[in-house]
Steps between C-alpha positions, in 0.01 A plus 500: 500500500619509833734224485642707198531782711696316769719388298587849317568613874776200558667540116548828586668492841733222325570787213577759705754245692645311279657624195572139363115457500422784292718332216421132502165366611606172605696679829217697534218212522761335743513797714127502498471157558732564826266816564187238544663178631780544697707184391409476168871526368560193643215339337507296150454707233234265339317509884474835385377520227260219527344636815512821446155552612480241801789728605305843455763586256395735207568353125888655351254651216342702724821615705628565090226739420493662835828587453488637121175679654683689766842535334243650248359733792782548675879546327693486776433135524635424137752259478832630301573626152617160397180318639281739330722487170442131523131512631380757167687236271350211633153666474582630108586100453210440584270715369666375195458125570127578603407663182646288276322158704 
C-alpha cells in the first residue's frame, strides 16, 4: 500500500509538469522511469521492462491506473479533448469486445 502511495505522489508531480504525460502513458512511464533512475532513457527498453523490479521501478499498469485514478480525482490533470474523445471510445470498444467474449 505504501509503494502504491509513492508512486501516486511521483505520477502526479509528472501530471502537473508535463502536459504530454497526461495524454499518452508511454511518455509518462518514461518520465517516471527518469523520476526513479536517473539514466534510464538511455537504457534498452527491454532492460526495462525486464527488470523493472531489480530497478525499483513500478509496473506501467500501475502508473496507468494511477493516472485514470487521479485524472479521476483531480481534472486539471486530464489530458485533452481529443485524448479523452479517444480514451471513452477505446473503453466503449471494449466494453463491447468484453461482453461479447
Amino acid at each position: 500500500m505504501d509503494n502504491l502511495k509513492t508512486i501516486e505522489g511521483k505520477v502526479k508531480a509528472v501530471l502537473q509538469k508535463n502536459e504530454d504525460a497526461r495524454n499518452d502513458d508511454m511518455v509518462l512511464y518514461l518520465a517516471l522511469c527518469n523520476l526513479y533512475l536517473a539514466d534510464a532513457g538511455n537504457m534498452p527498453l527491454a532492460q526495462i521492462l525486464t527488470n523493472h523490479k531489480e530497478l525499483g521501478l513500478p509496473s506501467f499498469e500501475s502508473v496507468g491506473r494511477t493516472r485514470r485514478k487521479l485524472q479521476e480525482k483531480y481534472p486539471e490533470l486530464l489530458g485533452s479533448t481529443r485524448v479523452r474523445r479517444l480514451r471513452a471510445a477505446g473503453e466503449k470498444a471494449y466494453r463491447k469486445y468484453a461482453k461479447e467474449s
